[in-house]
C-alpha positions as CSV (number, residue, x, y, z in Angstrom):
1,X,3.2,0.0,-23.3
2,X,3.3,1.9,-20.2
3,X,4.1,-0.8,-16.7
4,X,2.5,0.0,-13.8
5,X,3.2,-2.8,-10.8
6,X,2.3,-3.3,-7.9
7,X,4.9,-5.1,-5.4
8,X,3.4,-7.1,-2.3
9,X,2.3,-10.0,-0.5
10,X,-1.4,-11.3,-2.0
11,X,-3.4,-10.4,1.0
12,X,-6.7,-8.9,1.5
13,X,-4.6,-6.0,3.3
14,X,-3.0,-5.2,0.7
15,X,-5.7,-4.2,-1.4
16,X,-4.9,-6.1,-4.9
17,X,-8.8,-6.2,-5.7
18,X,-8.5,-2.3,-5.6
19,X,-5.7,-2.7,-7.5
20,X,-7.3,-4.3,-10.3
21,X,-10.6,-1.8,-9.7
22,X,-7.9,1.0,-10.7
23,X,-6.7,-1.3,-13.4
24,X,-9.8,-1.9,-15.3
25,X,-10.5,2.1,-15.1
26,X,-7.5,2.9,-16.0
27,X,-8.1,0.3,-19.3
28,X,-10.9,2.8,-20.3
29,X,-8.8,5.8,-20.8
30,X,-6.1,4.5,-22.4
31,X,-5.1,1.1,-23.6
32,X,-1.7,0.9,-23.7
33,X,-1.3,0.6,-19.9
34,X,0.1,-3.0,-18.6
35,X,-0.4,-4.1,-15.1
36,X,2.0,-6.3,-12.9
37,X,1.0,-8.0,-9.7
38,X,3.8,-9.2,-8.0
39,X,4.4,-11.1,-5.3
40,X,2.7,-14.6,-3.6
41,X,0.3,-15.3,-1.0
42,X,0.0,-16.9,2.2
43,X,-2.0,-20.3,2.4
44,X,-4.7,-18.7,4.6
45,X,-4.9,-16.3,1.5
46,X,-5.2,-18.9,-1.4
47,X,-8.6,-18.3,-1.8
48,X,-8.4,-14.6,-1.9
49,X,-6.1,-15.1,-4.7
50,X,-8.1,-17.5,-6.8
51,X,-10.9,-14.8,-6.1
52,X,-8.2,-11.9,-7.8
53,X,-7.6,-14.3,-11.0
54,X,-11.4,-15.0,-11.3
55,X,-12.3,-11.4,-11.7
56,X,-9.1,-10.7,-14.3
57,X,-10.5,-13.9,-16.3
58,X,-14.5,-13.4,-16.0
59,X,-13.0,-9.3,-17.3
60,X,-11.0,-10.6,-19.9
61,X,-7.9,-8.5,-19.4
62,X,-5.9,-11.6,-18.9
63,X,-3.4,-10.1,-21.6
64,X,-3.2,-6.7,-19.4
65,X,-3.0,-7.7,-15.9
66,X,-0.3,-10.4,-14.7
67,X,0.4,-12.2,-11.8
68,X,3.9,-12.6,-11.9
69,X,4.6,-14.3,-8.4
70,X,7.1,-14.5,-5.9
71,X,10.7,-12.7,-7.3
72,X,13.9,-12.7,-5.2
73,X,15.1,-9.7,-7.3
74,X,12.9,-7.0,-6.9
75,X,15.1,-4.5,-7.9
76,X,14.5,-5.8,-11.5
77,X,11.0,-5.5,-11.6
78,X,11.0,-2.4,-10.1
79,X,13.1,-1.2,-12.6
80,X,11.2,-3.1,-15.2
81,X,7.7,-0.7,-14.1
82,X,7.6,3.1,-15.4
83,X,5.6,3.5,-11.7
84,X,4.7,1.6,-8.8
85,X,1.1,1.4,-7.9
86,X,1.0,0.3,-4.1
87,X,-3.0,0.4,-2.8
88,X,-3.0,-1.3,0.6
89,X,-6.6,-0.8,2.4
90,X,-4.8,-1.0,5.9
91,X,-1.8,0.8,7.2
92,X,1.7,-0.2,6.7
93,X,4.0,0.9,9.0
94,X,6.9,0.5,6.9
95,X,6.8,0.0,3.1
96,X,9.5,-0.5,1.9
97,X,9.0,-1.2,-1.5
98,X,8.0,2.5,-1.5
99,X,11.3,3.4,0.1
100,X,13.1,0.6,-2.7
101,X,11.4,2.3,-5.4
102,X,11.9,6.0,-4.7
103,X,15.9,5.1,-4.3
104,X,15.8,3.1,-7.8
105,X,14.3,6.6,-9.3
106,X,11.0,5.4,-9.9
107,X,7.1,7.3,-9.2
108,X,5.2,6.1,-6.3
109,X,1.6,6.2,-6.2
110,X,0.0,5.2,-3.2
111,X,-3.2,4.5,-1.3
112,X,-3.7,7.5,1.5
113,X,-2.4,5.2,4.5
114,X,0.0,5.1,7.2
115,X,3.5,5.0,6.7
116,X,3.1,5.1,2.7
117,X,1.4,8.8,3.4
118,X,4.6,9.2,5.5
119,X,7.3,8.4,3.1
120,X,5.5,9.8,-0.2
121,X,5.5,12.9,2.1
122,X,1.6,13.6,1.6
123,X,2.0,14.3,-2.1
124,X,5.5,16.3,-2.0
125,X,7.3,12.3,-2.8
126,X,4.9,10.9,-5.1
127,X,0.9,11.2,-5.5
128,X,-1.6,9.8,-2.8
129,X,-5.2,8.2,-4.0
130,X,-8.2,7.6,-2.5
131,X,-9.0,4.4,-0.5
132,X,-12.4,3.6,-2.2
133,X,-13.1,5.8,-5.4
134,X,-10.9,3.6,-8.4
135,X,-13.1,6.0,-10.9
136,X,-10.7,8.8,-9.3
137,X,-7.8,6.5,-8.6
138,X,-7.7,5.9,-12.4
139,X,-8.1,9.6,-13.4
140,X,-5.0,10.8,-10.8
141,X,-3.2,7.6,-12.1
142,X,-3.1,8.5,-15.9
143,X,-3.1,12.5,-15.4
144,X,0.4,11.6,-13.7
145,X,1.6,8.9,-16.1
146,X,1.6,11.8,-18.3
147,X,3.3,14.5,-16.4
148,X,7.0,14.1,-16.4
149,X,7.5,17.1,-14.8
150,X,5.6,16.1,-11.6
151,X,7.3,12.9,-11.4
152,X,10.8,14.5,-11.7
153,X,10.1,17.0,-8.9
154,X,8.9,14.1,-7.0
155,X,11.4,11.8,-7.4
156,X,14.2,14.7,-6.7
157,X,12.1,15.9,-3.7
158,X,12.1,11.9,-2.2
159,X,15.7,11.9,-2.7
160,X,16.2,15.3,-0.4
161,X,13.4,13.0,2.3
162,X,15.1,9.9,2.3
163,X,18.4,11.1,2.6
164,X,17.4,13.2,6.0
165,X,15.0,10.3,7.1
166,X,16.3,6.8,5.9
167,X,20.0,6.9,5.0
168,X,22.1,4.7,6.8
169,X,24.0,7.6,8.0
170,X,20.9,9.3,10.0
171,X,19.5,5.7,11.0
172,X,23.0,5.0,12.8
173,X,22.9,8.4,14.4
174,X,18.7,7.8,15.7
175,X,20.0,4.3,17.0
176,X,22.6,5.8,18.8
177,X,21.0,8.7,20.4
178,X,18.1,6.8,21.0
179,X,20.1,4.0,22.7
180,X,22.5,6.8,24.8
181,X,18.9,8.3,26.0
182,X,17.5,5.2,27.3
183,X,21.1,4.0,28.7
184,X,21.7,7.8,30.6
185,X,18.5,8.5,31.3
């Protein structure tokens, strides 16, 4: 089996449908792919989850997609996934499961928005997908489950990108020049 999980809070923003869109194409090219949906919902969202479950049942690909909830130790199950699907339908500013999963060494694909195009470096960190074309999604998705090669050089280009952009080292000297700019100036 091949693990691909996604890592967020059950929203609509998040795009979780779309997630299980890609899913169910993916399914179609190649059955040994398992899906993880992880995380929990708010109680505004409760119905949008019910809504998720009740396409996964009414598909039956109960035994290939999984909501696995709410986990403290996210570290493990990013380290449990051979990639990390992320496929939010609105920008994030900051994901930082992205960030989390390019330091634990593992491939990011991501949905073509905000800050996730920033950190996966449009396509030099990991590969970007489409918004709404899951046929497409799908096809990207297992050409690059495939290709070692491509998620090596991505994973050794992100550490290069988050080493100049996120380590605590050049946070601490942003902060400080920041806060020397506003304080002199």
């Amino acid at each position: 089996e091949f693990t691909i999980s996604n890592i967020s809070r059950i929203v609509p923003q998040k795009g979780i449908d779309y997630f299980i869109e890609i899913s169910k194409e993916m399914l179609k090219l190649d059955n040994r792919f398992k899906f993880n949906i992880i995380g929990d919902t708010l109680t505004n969202s409760e119905n949008y989850l019910k809504k998720l479950k009740t396409i996964i049942k009414n598909s039956d690909l109960e035994n290939k997609i999984f909501f696995k909830g709410f986990k403290r130790n996210i570290k493990a199950q990013i380290l449990e996934s051979n990639l990390i699907l992320q496929t939010s339908i609105k920008p994030d500013s900051l994901p930082t499961v992205i960030i989390d999963s390019l330091t634990l060494n593992r491939p990011v694909i991501s949905t073509d928005t905000g800050g996730c195009s920033e950190i996966l470096n449009d396509s030099k960190n990991g590969i970007l997908i489409p918004l709404n074309d899951p046929k497409s999604s799908a096809k990207l998705i297992y050409e690059y489950s495939n290709n070692l090669n491509s998620q090596r050089e991505h994973l050794e280009n992100a550490k290069v990108f988050l080493n100049q952009n996120f380590s605590p080292v050049e946070f601490e000297k942003r902060i400080l020049n920041e806060l020397s700019r506003v304080y002199n100036g």
